[in-house]
C-alpha positions, -999 to +999 in steps of 0.1 A: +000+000+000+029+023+009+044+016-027+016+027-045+008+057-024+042+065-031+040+053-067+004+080-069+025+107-051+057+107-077+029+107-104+010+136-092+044+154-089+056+146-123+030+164-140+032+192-114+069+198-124+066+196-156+037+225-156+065+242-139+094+238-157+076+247-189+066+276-169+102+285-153+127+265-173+143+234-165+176+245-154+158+266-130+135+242-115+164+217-112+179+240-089+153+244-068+152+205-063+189+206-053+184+235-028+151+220-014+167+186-011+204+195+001+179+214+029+156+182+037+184+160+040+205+184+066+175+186+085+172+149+085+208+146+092+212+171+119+181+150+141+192+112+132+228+113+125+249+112+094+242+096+059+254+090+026+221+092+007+226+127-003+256+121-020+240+097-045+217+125-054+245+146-061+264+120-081+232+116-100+227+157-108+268+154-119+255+135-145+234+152-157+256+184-157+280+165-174+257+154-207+248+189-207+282+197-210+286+171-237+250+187-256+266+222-254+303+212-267+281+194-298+261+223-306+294+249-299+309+229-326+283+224-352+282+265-352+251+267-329+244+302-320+229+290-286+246+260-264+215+246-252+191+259-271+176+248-304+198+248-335+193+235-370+225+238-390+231+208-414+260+197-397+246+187-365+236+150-360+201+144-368+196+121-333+207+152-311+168+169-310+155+133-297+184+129-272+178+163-258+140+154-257+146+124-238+174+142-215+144+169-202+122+138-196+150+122-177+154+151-159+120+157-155+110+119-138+147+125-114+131+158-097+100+145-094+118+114-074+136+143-056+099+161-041+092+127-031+122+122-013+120+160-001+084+149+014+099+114+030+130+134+045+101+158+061+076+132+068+105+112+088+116+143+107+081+150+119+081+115+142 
């Protein structure tokens, strides 16, 4: 029962953030996630003791900074005018627009993950 309340609860959030971050932007929103859930785990930290959950979360953000990187150095040099941004020159490869669509869904389904830790940090800090 907890699994699919949690499983209801990631759902809900998905297509709450994704209302927002066609709203405010992904790299925006991202941050947000990392500030809200570097705070919920020191709060949950400072009352039970030390873990190394937090640091997965960060390994996990690092990788996605780091295909960014690799989207921007593509784009930079097909002659892109923007790094992230949408580009159409001729000599850019033709699976780049469906990778970056699939990155923002990636991204997208890893913050929502993040509120729902964010609410299990605060949940368990209540008791």
């Amino acid at each position: 029962m907890m699994l699919l309340k949690l499983t209801m609860l990631t759902s809900f959030v998905l297509v709450g953030l994704f209302y927002v971050s066609n709203v405010i932007g992904f790299a925006l929103t991202t941050l947000i996630m990392i500030t809200l859930l570097t705070m919920s785990y020191s709060i949950r930290y400072w009352r039970e003791g030390g873990g190394i959950e937090l640091a997965y979360w960060g390994l996990v953000y690092s990788a996605f900074g780091l295909v960014l990187l690799g989207i921007a150095l593509l784009q930079s040099h097909a002659g892109c005018m923007f790094l992230i941004g949408d580009c159409y020159q001729p000599r850019l490869p033709s699976w780049l627009s469906n990778f970056k669509l699939l990155y923002n869904l990636k991204l997208l389904v890893v913050n929502s993950v993040a509120v729902t830790a964010i609410i299990l940090n605060l949940r368990r800090t209540k008791r």
